[in-house]
N, C-alpha and C positions, 0 to 999 in steps of 0.2 A: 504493500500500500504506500512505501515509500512515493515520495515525489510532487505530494498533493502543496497547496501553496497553503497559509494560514491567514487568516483576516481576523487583526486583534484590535479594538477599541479604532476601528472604523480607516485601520491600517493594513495592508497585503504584502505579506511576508512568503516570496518565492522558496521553495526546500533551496536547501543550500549546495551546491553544485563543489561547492568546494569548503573544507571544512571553516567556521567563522568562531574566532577565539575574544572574546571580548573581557578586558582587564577591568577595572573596577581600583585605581590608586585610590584610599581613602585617604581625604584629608589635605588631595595635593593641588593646592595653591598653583597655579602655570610657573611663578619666579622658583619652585624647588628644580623645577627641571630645565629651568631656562640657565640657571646657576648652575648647576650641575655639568651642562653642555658648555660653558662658559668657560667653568674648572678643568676641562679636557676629558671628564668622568662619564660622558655618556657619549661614545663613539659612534652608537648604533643612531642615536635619535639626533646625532647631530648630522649624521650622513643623507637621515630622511628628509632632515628642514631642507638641507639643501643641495636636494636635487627634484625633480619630479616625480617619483618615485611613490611617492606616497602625500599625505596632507597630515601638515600640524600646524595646529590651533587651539582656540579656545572653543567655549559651547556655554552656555547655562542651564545651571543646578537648578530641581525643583525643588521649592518652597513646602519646611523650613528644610535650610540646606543642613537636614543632618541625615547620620545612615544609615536607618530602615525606611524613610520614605525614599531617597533617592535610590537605594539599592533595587527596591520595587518599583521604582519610575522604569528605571531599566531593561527590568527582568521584563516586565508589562508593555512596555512602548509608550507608556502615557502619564499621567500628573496625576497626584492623588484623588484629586476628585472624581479618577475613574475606581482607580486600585481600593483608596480606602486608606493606607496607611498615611497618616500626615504625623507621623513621631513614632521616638523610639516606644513611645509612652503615651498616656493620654487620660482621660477622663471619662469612666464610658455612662452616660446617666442612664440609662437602663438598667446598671447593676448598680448604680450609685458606690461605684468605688475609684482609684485611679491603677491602672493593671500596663502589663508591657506591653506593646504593639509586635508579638512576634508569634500570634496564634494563629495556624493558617485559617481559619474560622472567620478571620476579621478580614482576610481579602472580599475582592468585590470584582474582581479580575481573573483569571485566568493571567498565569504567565506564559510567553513565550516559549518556557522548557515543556510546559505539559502540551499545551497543544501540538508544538513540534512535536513531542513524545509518542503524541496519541495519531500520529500521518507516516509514524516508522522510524522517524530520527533518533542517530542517538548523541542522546544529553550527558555532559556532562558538569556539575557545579559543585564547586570545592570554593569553599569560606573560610576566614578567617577567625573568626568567632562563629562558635555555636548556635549564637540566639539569632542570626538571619538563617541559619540552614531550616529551619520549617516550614518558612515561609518562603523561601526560593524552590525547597523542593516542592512544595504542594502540586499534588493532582501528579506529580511526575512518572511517568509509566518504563518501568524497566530501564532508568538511566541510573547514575553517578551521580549523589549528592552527600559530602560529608564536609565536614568544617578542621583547619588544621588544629582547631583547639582542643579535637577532642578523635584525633586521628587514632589513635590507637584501639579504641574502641570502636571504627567501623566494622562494621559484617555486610556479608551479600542480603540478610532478610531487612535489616536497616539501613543501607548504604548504597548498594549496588557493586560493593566493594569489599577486599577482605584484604589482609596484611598490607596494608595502607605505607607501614614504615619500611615493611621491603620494597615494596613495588619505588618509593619514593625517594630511598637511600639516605634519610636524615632521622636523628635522632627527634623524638616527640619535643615540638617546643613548648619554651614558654609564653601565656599568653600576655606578659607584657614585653615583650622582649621583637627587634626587626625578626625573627627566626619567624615567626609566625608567617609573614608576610610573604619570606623566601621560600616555606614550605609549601604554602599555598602555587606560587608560581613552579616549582620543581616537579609537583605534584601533576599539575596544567601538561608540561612536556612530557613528564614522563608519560602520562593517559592518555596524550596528543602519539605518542610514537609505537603504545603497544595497543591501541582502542580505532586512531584514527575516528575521534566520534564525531558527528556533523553538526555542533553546537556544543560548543563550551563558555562556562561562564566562570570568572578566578574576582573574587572581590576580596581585598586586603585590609589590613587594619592600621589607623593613623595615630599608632602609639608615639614614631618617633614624628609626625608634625606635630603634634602637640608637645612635644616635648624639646625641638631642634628647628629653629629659623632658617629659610631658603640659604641655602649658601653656605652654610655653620659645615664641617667637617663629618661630623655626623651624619646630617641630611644629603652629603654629596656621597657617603658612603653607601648610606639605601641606594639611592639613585643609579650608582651604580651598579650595584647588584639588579638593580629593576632592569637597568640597558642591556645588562648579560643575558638574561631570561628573555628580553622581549628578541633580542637578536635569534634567539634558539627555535623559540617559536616561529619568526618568520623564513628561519633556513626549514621548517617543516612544509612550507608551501599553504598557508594558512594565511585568511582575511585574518588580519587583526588591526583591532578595535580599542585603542586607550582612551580613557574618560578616568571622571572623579565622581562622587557624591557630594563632595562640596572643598570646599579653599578653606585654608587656616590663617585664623590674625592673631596676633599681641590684646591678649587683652589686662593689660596690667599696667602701673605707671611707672616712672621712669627710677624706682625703687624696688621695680617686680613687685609690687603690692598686688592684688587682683582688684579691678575697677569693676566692682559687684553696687547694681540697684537690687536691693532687698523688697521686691516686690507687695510680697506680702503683710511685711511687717508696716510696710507705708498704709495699704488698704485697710488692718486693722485700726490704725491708728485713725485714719480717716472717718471711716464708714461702721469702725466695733469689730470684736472678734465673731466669726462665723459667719458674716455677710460675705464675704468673699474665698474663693478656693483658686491659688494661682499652681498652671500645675504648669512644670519644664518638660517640654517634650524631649529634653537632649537626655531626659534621665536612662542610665541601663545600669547594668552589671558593673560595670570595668570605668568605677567613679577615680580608680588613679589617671585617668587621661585626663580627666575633665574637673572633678568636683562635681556633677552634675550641675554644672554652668554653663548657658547656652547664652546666644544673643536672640531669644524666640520664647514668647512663652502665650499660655493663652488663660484667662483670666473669666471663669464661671462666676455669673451673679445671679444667683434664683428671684433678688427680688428686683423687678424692673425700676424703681423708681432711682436704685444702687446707683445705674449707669453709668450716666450720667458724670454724677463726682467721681466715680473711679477712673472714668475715662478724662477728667481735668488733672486729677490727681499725679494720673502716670505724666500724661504729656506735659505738665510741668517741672518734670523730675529731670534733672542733668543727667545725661547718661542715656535715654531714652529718645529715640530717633524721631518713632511714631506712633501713633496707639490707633488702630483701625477697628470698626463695628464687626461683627461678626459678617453680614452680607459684605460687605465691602474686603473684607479678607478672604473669605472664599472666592470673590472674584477676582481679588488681586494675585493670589495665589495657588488658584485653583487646587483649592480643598475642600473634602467633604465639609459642611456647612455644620452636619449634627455632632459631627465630633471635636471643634474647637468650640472655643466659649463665647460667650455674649463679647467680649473684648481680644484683640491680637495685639501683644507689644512688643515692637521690634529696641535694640538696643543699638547706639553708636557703635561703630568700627570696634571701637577701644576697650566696651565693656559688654559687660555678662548684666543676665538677669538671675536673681536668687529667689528664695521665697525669706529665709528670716536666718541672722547669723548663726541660730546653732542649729539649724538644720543641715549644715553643710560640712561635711570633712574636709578642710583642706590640708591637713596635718602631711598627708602623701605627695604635696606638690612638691617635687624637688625644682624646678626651673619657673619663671615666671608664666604664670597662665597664659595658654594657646585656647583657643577654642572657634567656636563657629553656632551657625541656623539663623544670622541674619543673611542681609539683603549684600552686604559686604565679603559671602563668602559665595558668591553662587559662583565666578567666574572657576571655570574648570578646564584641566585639557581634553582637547578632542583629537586622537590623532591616529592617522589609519597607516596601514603599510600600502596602499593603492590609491592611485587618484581617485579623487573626487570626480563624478560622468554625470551629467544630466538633473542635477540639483535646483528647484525652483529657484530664481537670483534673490528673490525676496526671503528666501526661507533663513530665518532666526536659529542656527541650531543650537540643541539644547541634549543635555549628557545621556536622555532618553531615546533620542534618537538612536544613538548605536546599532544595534541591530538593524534597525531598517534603512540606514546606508549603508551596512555591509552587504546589505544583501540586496538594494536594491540602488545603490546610487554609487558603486565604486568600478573599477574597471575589473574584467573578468580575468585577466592576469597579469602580473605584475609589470611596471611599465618596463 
């Protein structure tokens, strides 16, 4: 049954003629690799900038730019307000509680791996944290889906996959640690060279942008590593597909302080305790990257008359970009509407939003706070092994699209 084409969120995805390997750098800002290429550290991607050979660029992150919604932008072809996921996290008022955004139950889409799956293709998707493999694998029929974080324990009835660390040749990493990130890509070639599957998907984790500046020693040592794997991959004769989920800023002052709006303690203060629930969609698992400090947060008020002040309140607060209605945020950012709150507050370049000081760990920050999920991190890279063919001139591209210029808007062999 192989060969059939796929039509997802009102997009036509041809079978892939030729296998299409699509990366996922978390966290990576265009200056890590523009510095990188700069430093003489990325040989391969500086070869592509400059010949025709292939395209790099930028694209835009969907809204907020963190990553379980961008990851599922991806996986999906489309913006949350198709898929459903708009945060790591959220507030579901149906159950009236706040839960993770990583149960495939809360999609609203179909991805890309299942329906490919379900026309004969085979998928393969290897993560870097565990808590996206549920929700990339969903619906996924007889393909490859495990996360490096927890590679040791794949099997073929939960994976598609068994001896993970042989087939891959590295020792199980750590999951704060670049090893993660290299597993995830090692794992890519090696499955790309003994599977040859017709769709693979590799999403990595932004332990060292959040913790290492474009440029820093560090940051050009990933990068490197990144050039090495992406070069392996493209001697496999593979469309490949670099993006991000979103860009990493400074957000701290010129003390490494962290430039934290304490969200909720201002709305208590305002409006009394319990009028207000401000919840951070950047929250997960793995609070040493971040604190659970985003630049995004969305702000539930049961009582209408709240609004109002809480919405004066924010926007006069230093630190705070914008404060949007709930319709005007769905629109602006095409997200589902039921699942953000009465209020959306974006934060400055420079600062994080919190909910109240002791609500937050920062005792594990060793470097000055990095983080993202404003409007300031969306710019990402975009960048193929094959030119660009037949691209609307007006088309905006955005880090969702992948897929469907690999398969439909790139040239059919390498130039």
């Amino acid at each position: 049954m192989g060969g059939e084409p796929v039509t997802l969120a009102g997009r036509e995805y041809p079978f892939p003629e030729t296998p299409v390997v699509a990366v996922c750098v978390d966290g990576s800002e265009p200056a890590y690799h523009e510095r990188a290429i700069a430093a003489g550290r990325m040989p391969y991607l500086e070869r592509l900038a400059g010949s025709e050979a292939g395209s790099v660029g930028t694209a835009t992150s969907a809204m907020p730019s963190f990553t379980n919604p961008n990851n599922i932008s991806i996986a999906t072809g489309a913006p949350p307000a198709v898929h459903g996921i708009c945060g790591n996290y959220f507030y579901d008022a149906e159950r009236g509680e706040e839960v993770m955004m990583n149960s495939p139950e809360l999609l609203r889409s179909p991805t890309l791996f299942a329906a490919f799956s379900r026309v004969g293709a085979r998928v393969a998707v290897v993560t870097a944290k565990d808590k996206l493999r549920r929700l990339l694998g969903a619906g996924l029929r007889d393909g490859v889906c495990f996360s490096a974080e927890h590679a040791s324990r794949a099997s073929l009835a939960e994976n598609g996959v068994e001896r993970v660390l042989d087939l891959v040749g590295l020792p199980q990493p750590e999951v704060y640690s670049a090893d993660l990130s290299e597993f995830v890509l090692a794992a890519g070639v090696r499955l790309m060279e003994r599977d040859r599957p017709d769709l693979v998907y590799l999403s990595l984790t932004d332990y060292i942008q959040h913790k290492h500046a474009p440029g820093s020693p560090v940051a050009n040592d990933f990068y490197a590593m990144l050039d090495g794997y992406l070069q392996e991959l493209d001697a496999l004769g593979v469309v490949l597909v670099v993006t991000g989920d979103h860009g990493m800023n400074r957000k701290s002052d010129a003390e490494g302080r962290p430039n934290v709006v304490y969200a909720q303690r201002l709305l208590d203060e305002a409006l009394g305790e319990g009028r207000s629930r401000v919840v951070l969609p950047i929250t997960d698992p793995y609070t040493v990257h971040h604190g659970a400090l985003g630049s995004f947060a969305t702000i539930h008020l049961p009582e209408p008359g709240d609004v109002a002040a809480a919405r004066s309140v924010l926007a006069s607060t230093p630190g705070v970009a914008e404060v949007l209605g709930r319709a005007e945020a769905a629109a602006a950012f095409e997200l589902p509407p039921d699942r953000i709150g009465e209020l959306v507050a974006l934060a400055e370049r420079d600062t994080v939003i919190g909910t109240a000081e002791d609500r937050h760990d920062l005792s594990q920050l060793r470097e000055p706070l990095r983080s993202h999920g404003g409007r300031t991190e969306q710019r990402v890279p975009l960048i193929l092994n094959r030119p660009m063919t037949r691209l609307p001139p007006t088309h905006e591209p955005r880090n969702y699209d992948a897929y469907w210029l690999a398969l439909n808007h790139v040239a059919r062999s390498p130039a």
